[in-house]
C-alpha positions as MATLAB code, in Angstrom:
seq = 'XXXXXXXXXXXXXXXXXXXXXXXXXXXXXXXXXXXXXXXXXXXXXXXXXXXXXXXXXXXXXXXXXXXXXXXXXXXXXXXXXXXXXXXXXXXXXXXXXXXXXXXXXXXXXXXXXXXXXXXXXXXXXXXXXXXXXXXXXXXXXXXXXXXXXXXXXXXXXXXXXXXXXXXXXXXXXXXXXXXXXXXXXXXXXXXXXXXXXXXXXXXXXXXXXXXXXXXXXXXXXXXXXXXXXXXXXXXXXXXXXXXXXXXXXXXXXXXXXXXXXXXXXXXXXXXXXXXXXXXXXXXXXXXXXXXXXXX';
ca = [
      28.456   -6.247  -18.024;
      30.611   -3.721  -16.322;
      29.510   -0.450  -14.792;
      31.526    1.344  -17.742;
      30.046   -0.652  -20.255;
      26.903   -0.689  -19.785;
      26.723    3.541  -19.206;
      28.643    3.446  -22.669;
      25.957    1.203  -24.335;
      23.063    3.671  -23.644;
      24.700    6.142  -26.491;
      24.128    2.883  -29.282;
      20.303    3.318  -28.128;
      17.320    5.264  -30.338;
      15.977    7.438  -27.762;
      12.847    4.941  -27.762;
      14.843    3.362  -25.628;
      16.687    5.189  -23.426;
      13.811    5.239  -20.284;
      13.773    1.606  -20.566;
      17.566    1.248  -20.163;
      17.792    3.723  -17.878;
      15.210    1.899  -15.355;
      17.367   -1.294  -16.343;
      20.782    0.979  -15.009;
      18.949    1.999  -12.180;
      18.436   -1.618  -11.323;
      21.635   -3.193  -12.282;
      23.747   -1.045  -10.385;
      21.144   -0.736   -6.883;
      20.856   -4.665   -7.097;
      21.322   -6.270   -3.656;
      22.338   -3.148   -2.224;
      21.766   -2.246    1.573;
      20.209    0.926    2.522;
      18.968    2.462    5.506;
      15.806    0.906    6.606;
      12.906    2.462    4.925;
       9.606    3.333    6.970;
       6.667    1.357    6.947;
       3.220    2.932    6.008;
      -0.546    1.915    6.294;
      -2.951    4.518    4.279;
      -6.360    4.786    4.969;
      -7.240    5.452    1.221;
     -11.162    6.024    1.426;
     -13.033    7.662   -1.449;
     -10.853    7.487   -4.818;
     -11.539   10.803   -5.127;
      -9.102   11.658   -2.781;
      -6.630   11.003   -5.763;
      -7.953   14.049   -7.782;
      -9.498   16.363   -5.081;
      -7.442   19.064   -2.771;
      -8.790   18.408    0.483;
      -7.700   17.608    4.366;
      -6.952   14.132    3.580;
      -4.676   14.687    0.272;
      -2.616   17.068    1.514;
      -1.632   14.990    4.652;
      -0.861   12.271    1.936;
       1.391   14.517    0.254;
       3.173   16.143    2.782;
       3.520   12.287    3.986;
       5.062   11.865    1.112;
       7.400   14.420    1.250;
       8.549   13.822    4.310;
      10.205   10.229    3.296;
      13.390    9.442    1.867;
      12.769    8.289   -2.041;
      12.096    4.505   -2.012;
      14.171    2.540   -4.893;
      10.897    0.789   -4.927;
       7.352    0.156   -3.319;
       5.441   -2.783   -2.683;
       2.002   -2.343   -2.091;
      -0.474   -4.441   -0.461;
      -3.474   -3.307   -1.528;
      -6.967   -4.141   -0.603;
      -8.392   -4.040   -3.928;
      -6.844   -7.498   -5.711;
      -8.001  -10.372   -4.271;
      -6.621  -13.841   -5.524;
      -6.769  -17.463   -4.715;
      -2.862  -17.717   -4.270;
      -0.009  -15.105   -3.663;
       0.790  -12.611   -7.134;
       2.876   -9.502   -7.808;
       2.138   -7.484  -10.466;
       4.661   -8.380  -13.501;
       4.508   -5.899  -15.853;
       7.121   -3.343  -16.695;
       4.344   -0.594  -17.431;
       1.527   -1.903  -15.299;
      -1.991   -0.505  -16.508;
      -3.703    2.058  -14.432;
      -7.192    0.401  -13.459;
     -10.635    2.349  -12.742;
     -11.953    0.255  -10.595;
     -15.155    1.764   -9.468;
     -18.332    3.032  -10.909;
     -20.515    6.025  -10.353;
     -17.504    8.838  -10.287;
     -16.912   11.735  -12.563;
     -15.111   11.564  -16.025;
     -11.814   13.271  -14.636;
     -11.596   10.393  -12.199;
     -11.201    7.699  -15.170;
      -8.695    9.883  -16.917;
      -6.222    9.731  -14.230;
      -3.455    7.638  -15.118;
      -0.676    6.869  -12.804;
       2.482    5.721  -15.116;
       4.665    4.425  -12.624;
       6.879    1.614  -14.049;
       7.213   -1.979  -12.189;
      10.277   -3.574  -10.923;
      11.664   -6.774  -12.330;
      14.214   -6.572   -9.315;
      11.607   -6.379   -6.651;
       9.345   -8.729   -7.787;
      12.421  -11.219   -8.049;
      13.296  -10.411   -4.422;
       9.905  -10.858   -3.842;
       9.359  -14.406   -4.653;
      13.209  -15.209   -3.360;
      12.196  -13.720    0.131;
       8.901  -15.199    0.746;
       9.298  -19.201    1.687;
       5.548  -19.598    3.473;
       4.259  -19.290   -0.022;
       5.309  -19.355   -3.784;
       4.458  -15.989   -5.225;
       3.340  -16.347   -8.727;
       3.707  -13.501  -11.372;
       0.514  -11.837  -12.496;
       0.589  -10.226  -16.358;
      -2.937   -8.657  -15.983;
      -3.261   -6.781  -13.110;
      -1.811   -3.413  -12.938;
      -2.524   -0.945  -10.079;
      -5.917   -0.541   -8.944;
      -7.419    2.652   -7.265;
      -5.997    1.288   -3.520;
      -2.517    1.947   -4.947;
      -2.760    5.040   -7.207;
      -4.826    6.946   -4.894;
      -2.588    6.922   -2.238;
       0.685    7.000   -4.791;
      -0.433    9.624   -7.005;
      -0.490   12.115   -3.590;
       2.323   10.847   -2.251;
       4.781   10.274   -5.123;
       2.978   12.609   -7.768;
       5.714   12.148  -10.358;
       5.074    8.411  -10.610;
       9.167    8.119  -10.906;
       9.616    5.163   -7.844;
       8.634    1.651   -9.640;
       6.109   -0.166   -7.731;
       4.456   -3.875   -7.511;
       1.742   -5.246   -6.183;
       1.123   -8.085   -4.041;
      -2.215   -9.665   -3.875;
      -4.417  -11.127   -0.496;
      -4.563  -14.604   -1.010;
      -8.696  -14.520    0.518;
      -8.116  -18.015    1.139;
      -5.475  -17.397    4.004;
      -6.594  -16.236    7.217;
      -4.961  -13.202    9.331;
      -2.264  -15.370   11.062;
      -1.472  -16.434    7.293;
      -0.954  -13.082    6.124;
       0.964  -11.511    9.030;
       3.464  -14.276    8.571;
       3.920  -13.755    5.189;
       4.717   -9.968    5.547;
       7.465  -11.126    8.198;
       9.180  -13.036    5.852;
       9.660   -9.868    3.776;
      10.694   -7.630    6.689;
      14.346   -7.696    4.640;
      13.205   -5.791    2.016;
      13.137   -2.598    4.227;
      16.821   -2.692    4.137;
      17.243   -2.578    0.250;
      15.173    0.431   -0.258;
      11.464   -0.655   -0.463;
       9.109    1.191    0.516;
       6.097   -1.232    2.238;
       2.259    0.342    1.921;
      -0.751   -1.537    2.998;
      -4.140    0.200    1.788;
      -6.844   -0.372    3.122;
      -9.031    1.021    5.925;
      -9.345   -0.424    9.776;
     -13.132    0.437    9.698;
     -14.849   -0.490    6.426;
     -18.205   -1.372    6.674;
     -21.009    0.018    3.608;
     -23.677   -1.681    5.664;
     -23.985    1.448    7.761;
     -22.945    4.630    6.151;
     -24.885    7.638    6.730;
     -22.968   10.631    5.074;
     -23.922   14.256    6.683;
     -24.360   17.238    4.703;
     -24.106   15.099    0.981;
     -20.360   14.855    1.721;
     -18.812   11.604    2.103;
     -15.514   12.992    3.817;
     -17.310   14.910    6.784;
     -16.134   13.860    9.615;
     -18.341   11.660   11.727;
     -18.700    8.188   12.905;
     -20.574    5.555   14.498;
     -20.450    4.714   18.289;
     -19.182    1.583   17.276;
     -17.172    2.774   14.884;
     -15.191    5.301   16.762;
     -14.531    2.720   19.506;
     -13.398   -0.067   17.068;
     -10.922    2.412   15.480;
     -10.105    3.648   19.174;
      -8.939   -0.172   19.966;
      -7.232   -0.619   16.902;
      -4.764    1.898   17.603;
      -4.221    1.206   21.604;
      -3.048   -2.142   20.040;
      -0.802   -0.739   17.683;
       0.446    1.534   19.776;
       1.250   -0.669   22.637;
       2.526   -3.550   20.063;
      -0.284   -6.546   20.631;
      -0.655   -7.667   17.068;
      -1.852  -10.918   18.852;
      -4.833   -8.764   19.485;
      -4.902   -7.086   16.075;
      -4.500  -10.424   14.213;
      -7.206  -12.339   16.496;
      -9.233   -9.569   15.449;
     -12.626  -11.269   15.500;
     -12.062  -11.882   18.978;
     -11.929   -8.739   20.181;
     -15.981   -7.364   20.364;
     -18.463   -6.575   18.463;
     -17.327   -3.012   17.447;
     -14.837   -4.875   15.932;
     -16.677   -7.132   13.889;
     -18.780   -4.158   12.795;
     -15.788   -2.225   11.960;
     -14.101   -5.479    9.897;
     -17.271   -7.260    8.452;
     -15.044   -8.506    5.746;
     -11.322   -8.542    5.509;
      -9.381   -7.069    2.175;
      -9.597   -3.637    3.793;
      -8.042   -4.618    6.917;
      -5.351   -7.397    6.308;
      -3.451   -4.574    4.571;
      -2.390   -3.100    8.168;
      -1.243   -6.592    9.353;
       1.553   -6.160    6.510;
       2.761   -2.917    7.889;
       2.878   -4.285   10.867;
       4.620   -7.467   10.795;
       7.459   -5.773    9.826;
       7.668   -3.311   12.487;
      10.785   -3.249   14.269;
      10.945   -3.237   18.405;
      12.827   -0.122   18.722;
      10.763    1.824   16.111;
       7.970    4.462   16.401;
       4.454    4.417   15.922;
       2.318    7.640   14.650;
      -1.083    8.047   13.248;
      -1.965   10.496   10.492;
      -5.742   11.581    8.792;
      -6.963    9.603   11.938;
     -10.909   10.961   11.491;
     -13.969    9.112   11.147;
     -16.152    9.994    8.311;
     -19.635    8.021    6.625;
     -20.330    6.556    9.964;
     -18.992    3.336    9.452;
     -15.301    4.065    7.780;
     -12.111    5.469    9.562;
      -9.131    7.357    7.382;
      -6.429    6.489   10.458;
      -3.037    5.847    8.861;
      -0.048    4.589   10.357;
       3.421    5.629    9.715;
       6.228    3.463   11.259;
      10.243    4.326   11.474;
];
């Protein structure tokens, strides 16, 4: 169907219809296109509540947010789905899941509407040879994703999938599979691991009854402190050899979903490109917020 066409058939739809053909447009006529590479992000996401609450680490999300060009769409690597095999999301209005336990009422009402993206789950599977992607109908975005998207894009207008951890891979794996999909920077995706580089419930001690005061564990602090010297200086042999590199490490990374988020970002870094760190605080003892912005 021509451009022409097509704009012309959207006046023969009930208005029921319109958003759906509009997203469809949208699609159609960005398909394949080249755009300037888009930057790469890692989010420390933390407490869900940071979706809902106005505090230090939201606002750096937004204004993060803000501060990038609008992404056709986003594919998020989140640490929250877990699969045996490679999915994306394949819904066209994927469901906004709670899940969590324990938090207040207003937290459960939040719904993030954001549509998915035929296109980019196509591109996708047509990128990535390591593996075959499979399409999931179920999932929809889990609190790693609309956390960190609901600050950052708050008008849930940029379509997004999600692309699962295979938790039968190991890091190597996973690093390699983000490298294949490097090209999607240049057709206006937007690439977000969430996770967080030091996860570890085993130890958390929160001061004053809040869970985002600032404060960490000796460890802690100098697992997160290595962490970004490698980024910084560009040894993801280091970072993906991870349980090689001390036991702050292994205390900081007792199990992986949290942290094999980051090794997507940075697979597809660039050599000329910058690194920065944002919300880069310790809090609970035994977690780190550091986020990583790349462009």
């Amino acid at each position: 169907m021509q451009r022409k066409e097509f704009i012309k058939s959207l006046g023969l739809l009930p208005l029921t219809g319109l958003a759906m053909k509009l997203n469809s447009l949208n699609e159609i006529l960005n398909k394949g296109a080249n755009t300037e590479t888009m930057p790469l992000l890692f989010v420390g996401h933390g407490n869900p509540m940071n979706a809902i609450e106005d505090n230090a680490f939201s606002r750096e999300m937004k204004a993060v947010g803000k501060s990038l060009p609008k992404p056709k769409a986003i594919l998020m690597v989140s640490a929250h789905w877990e699969t045996q095999g490679t999915f994306v999301t394949a819904q066209d209005s994927p469901p906004t899941i709670h899940d969590f336990g324990g938090f207040p009422k207003a937290l459960f009402d939040t719904q993030y509407p954001a549509p998915g993206s035929k296109w980019l789950r196509e591109e996708t599977q047509k990128t990535a040879t390591l593996t075959n992607i499979e399409l999931d109908e179920h999932w929809g975005f889990d609190h790693g994703c609309w956390s960190v998207t609901k600050n950052m894009f708050p008008n849930a207008n940029v379509p997004i999938i999600q692309l699962s951890l295979d938790y039968t891979k190991d890091a190597q794996y996973h690093y390699d599979l983000a490298k294949q999909l490097t090209a999607l920077r240049k057709k206006g995706v937007l690439v977000i691991g969430s996770g967080n580089m030091v996860h570890n419930f085993g130890y958390v001690q929160i001061k004053n009854n809040d869970f985002n005061a600032p404060f960490g564990h000796d460890w802690a602090i100098s697992a997160n402190e290595k962490f970004k010297k490698y980024i910084s200086s560009n040894d993801h042999k280091s970072l993906i050899n991870y349980k090689n590199q001390g036991k702050d490490i292994n205390l900081a990374v007792p199990t992986p979903e949290h942290y094999l988020p980051l090794l997507y970002t940075l697979a597809m870094k660039e050599k000329n490109e910058t690194v920065s760190f944002f919300n880069d605080v310790p809090l609970a003892g035994s977690f780190s917020m550091t986020s990583v912005i790349i462009k």
